[in-house]
C-alpha positions as CSV (number, residue, x, y, z in Angstrom):
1,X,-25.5,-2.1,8.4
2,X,-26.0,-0.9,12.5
3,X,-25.5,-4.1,13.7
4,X,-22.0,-2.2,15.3
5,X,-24.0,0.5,17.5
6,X,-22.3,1.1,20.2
7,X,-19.8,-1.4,20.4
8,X,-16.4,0.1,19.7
9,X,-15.5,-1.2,15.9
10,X,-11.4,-0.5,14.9
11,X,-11.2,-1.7,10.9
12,X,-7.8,-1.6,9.2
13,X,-8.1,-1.1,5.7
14,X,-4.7,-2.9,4.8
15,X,-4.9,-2.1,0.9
16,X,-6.1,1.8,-0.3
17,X,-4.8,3.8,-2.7
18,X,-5.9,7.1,-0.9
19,X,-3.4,9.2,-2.9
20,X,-5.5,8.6,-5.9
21,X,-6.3,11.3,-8.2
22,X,-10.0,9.9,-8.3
23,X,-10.3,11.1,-4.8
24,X,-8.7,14.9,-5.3
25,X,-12.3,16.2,-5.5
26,X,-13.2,15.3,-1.4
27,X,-10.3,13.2,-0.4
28,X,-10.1,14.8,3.2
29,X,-14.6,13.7,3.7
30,X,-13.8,10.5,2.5
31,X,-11.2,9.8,5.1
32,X,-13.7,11.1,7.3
33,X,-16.7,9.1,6.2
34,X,-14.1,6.1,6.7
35,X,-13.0,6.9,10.3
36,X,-16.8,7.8,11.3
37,X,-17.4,4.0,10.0
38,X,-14.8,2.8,12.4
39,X,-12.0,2.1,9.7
40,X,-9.1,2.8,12.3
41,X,-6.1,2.7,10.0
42,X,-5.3,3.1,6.3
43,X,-2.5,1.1,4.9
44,X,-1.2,2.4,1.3
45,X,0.5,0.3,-1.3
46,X,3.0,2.5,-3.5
47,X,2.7,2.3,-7.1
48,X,6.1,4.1,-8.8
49,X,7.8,7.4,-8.5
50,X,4.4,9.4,-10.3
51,X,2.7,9.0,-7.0
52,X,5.7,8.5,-4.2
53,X,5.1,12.0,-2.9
54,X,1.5,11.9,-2.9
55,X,1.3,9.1,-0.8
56,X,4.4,10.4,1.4
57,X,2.8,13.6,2.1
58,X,-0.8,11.8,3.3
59,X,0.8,9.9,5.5
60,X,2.4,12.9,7.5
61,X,-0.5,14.5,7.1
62,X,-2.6,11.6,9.5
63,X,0.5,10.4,11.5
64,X,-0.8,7.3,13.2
65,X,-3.9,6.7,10.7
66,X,-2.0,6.6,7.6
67,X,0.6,4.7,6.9
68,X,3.0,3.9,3.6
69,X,4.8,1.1,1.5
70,X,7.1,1.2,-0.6
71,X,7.8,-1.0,-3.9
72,X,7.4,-0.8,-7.7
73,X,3.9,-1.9,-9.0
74,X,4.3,-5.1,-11.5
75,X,2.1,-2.7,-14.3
76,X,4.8,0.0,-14.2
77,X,8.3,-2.5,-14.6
78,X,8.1,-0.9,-18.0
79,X,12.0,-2.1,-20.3
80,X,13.0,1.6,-20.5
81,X,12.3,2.5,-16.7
82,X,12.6,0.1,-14.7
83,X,15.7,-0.4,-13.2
84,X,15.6,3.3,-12.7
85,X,12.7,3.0,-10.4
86,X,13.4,-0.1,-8.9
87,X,17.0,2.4,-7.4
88,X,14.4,4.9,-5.8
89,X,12.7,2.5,-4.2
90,X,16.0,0.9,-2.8
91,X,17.0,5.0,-1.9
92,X,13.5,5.7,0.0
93,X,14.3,1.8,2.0
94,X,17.2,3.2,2.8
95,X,16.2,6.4,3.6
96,X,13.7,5.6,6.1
97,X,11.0,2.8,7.6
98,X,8.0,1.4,5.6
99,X,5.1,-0.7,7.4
100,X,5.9,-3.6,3.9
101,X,7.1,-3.7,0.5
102,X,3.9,-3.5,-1.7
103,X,2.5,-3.4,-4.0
104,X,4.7,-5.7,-5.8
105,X,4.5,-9.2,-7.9
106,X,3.5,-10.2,-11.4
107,X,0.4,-9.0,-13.6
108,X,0.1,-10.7,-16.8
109,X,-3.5,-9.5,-17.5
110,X,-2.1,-6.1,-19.1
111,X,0.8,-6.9,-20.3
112,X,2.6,-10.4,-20.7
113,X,5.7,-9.6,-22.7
114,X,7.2,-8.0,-19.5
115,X,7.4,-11.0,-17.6
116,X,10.9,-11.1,-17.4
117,X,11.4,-8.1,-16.2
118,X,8.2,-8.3,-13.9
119,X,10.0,-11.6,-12.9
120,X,13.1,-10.2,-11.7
121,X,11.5,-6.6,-9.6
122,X,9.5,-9.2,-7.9
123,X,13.0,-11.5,-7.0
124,X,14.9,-8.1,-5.9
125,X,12.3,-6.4,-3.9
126,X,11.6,-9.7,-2.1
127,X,15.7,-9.8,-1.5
128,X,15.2,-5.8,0.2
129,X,12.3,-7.3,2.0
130,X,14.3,-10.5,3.7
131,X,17.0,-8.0,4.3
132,X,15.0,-5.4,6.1
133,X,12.8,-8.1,7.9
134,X,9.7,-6.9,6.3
135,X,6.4,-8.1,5.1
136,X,5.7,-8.2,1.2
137,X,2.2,-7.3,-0.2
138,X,1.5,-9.4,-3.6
139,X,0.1,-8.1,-6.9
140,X,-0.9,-11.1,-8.6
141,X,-3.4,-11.1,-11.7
142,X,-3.9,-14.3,-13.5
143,X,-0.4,-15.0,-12.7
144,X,-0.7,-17.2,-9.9
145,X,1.3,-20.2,-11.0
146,X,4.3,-17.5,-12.0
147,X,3.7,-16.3,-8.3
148,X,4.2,-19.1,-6.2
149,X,7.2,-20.2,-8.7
150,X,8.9,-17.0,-7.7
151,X,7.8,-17.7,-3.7
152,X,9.2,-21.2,-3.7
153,X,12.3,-19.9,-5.7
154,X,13.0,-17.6,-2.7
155,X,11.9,-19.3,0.4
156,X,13.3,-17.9,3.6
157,X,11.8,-17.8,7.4
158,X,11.3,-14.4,6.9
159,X,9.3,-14.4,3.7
160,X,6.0,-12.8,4.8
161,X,3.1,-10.9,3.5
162,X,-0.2,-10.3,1.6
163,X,-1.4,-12.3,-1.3
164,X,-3.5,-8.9,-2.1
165,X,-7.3,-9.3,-3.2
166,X,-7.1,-12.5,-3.6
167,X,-9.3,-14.1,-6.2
168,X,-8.0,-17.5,-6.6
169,X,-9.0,-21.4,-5.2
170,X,-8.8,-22.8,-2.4
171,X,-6.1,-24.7,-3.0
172,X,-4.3,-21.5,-4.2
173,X,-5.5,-20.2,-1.1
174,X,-4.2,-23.0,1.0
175,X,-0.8,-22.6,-1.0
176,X,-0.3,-19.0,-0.1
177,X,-1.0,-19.8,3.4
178,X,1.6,-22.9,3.2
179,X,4.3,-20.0,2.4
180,X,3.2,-18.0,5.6
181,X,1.5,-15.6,3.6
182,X,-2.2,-14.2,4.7
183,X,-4.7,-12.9,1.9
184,X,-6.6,-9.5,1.8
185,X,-9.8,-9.8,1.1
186,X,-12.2,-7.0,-0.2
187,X,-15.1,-6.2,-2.8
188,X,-14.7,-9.3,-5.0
189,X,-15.9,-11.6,-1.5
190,X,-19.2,-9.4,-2.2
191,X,-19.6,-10.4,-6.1
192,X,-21.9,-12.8,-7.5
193,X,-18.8,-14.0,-9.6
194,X,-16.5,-13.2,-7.0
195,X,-16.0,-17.7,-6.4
196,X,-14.2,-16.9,-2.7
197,X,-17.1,-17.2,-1.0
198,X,-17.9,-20.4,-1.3
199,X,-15.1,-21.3,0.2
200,X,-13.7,-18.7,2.5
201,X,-15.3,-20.7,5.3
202,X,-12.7,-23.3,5.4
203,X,-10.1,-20.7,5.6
204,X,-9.0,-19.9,9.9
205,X,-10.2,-16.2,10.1
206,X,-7.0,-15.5,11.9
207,X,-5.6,-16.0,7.9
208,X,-7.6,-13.2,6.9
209,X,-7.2,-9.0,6.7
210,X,-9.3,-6.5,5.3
211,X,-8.9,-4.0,2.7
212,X,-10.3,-2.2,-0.1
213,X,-8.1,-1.6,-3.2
214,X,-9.7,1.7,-3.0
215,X,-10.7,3.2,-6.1
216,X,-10.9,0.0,-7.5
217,X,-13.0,-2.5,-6.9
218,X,-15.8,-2.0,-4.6
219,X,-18.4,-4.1,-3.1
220,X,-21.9,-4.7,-4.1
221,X,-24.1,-2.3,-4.1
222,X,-21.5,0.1,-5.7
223,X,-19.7,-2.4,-7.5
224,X,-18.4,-0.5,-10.9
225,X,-18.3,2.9,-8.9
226,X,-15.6,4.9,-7.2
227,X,-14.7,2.8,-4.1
228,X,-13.9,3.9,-0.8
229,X,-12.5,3.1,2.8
230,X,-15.5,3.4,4.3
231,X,-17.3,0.7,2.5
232,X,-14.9,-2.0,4.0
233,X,-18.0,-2.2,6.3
234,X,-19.6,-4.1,3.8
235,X,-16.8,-6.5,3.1
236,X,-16.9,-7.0,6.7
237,X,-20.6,-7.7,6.7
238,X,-19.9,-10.3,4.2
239,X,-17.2,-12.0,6.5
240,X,-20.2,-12.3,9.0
241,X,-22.4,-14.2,6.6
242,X,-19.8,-16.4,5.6
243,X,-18.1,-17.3,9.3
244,X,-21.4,-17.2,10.8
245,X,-20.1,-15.0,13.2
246,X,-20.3,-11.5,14.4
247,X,-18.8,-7.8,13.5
248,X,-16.9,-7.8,16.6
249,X,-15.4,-11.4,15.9
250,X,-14.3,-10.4,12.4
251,X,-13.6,-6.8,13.2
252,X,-11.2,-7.8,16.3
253,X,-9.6,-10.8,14.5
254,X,-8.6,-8.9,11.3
255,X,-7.6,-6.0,12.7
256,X,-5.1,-8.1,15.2
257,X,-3.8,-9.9,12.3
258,X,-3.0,-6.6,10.2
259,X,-1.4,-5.3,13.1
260,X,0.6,-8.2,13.8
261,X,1.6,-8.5,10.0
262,X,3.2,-4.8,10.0
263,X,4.2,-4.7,13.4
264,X,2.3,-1.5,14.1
């Protein structure tokens, strides 16, 4: 993957989960290996309070590079904690600035009988979002109809965000973008089973960020293995086959949007 050389390449990986315990063998080289590949900035989603500090404590660690949310993942609004959580999440907003609320929304893939409560984290943490004028990052998984009901319920000018590796249609697709949402797109666009791109195309790259859900999910050729930042290369090489268009092109574009997103 040289086609960069000497051209001066500045990725934002808007979705890694760097604080992972999966990386607590070489977490320092594989920021490295990211920032050698020209992955600029690291964005990182907050799960709940098991990993807050983790995550805090990266981020001073790489002022500038690193860079946290805050919000309560949709697989830990658990009945006997949540509402617990859900108050230090409102203390750290409170407490200080976060680039977005994320990663929050609705995952009925694990776990459908907390839909109600998954329902109503998703309503108040969009609330602390309008209120503080920030962008929201969306965890949805096979819940996309719940979603957008939520979305519609709570349209306001500033409602803004991520639909997070996005998997869905293009009409979903087209829908998120109707509600001034963008989508981050990662390993799945590199799948054989991945669907988005055969349709990505009709979607304005200026619609579009990068990111890698690190741990999870990474591109072919490593698909099923430990992902990391500095593969988001290769979901970048697969936005150049699809647009028909350069690294530069989709390297400048993405990285513009991401920044415009969080304001950075």
């Amino acid at each position: 993957m040289n086609h960069h050389l000497s051209l001066i390449i500045n990725m934002i990986d808007t979705h890694t989960h760097l604080y992972s315990d999966q990386f607590d063998e070489d977490r320092a080289e594989m920021i490295q290996r990211a920032l050698d590949k020209g992955v600029g900035k690291f964005f990182l989603p907050a799960i709940d309070s098991e990993t807050h500090q983790k995550m805090l404590l990266l981020e001073t660690e790489y002022p500038g590079t690193i860079f946290s949310m805050m919000g309560l993942h949709p697989c830990s609004v658990q009945p006997e904690s949540w509402e617990k959580e859900l108050q230090l999440v409102r203390n750290y907003l409170d407490q200080r600035d976060f680039v977005a609320i994320g990663e929050i929304g609705i995952d009925l893939y694990w776990d459908k009988s907390t839909l109600d409560i998954q329902v109503k984290a998703f309503e108040q943490q969009i609330d602390w979002a309008i209120e503080k004028d920030l962008p929201i990052v969306i965890h949805t998984r096979e819940s996309f109809d719940e979603t957008f009901e939520v979305l519609e319920r709570k349209k306001h000018p500033k409602l803004r965000g991520i639909f997070h590796c996005f998997s869905g249609n293009l009409e979903q697709a087209n829908h998120a973008i109707d509600l001034n949402f963008i989508l981050g797109i990662g390993g799945v666009v590199t799948f054989k089973n991945g669907k988005i791109d055969q349709f990505l195309n009709e979607i304005p790259l200026d619609k579009i960020v990068l990111e890698t859900d690190s741990p999870y999910l990474a591109p072919v050729p490593y698909r099923g293995k430990r992902n990391e930042s500095a593969y988001l290369e290769l979901v970048a090489g697969k936005l150049v086959d699809i647009y028909k268009t350069n690294f530069t092109e989709i390297d400048r574009v993405t990285t513009d949007n991401a920044l415009k997103l969080f304001k950075i």
